[in-house]
N, C-alpha and C positions, 0 to 999 in steps of 0.2 A: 123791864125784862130784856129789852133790845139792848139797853145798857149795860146791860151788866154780863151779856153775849159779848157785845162790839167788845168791851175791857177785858174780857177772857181771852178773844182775839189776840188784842195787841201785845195783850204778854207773850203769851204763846209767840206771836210774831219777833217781840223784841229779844224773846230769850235765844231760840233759835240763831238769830244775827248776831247774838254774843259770842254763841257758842262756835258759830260758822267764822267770825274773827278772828277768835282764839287759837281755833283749829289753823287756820290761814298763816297764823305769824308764829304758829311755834314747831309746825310739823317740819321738819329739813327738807322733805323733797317737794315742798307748796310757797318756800320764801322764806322759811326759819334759816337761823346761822348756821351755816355747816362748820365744823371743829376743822381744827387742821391735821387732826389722825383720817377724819374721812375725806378730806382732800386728798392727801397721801395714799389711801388705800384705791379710790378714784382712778388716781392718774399712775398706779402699779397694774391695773385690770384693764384700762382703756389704752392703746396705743395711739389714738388720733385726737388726745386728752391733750392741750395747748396752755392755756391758760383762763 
């Protein structure tokens, strides 16, 4: 019974930390690529935009 809770658990935990990666490396404004039109539009709206 405790086993088969604790392996409910860990999925649950391991899915989560997929999900929370995913989100991490693909969203633009968390460390995803940003395109060079949103660079452009960036440094058109921001005056103190450098590089």
């Amino acid at each position: 019974m405790i086993k088969k809770i604790l392996k409910i658990v860990g999925i649950v935990i391991v899915s989560i930390a997929i999900v929370a990666v995913l989100f991490i490396e693909f969203w633009p404004s968390l460390g995803g690529s940003v395109t060079d039109e949103d660079q452009k539009e960036y440094k058109a709206r921001n005056s103190l935009y450098k590089k």
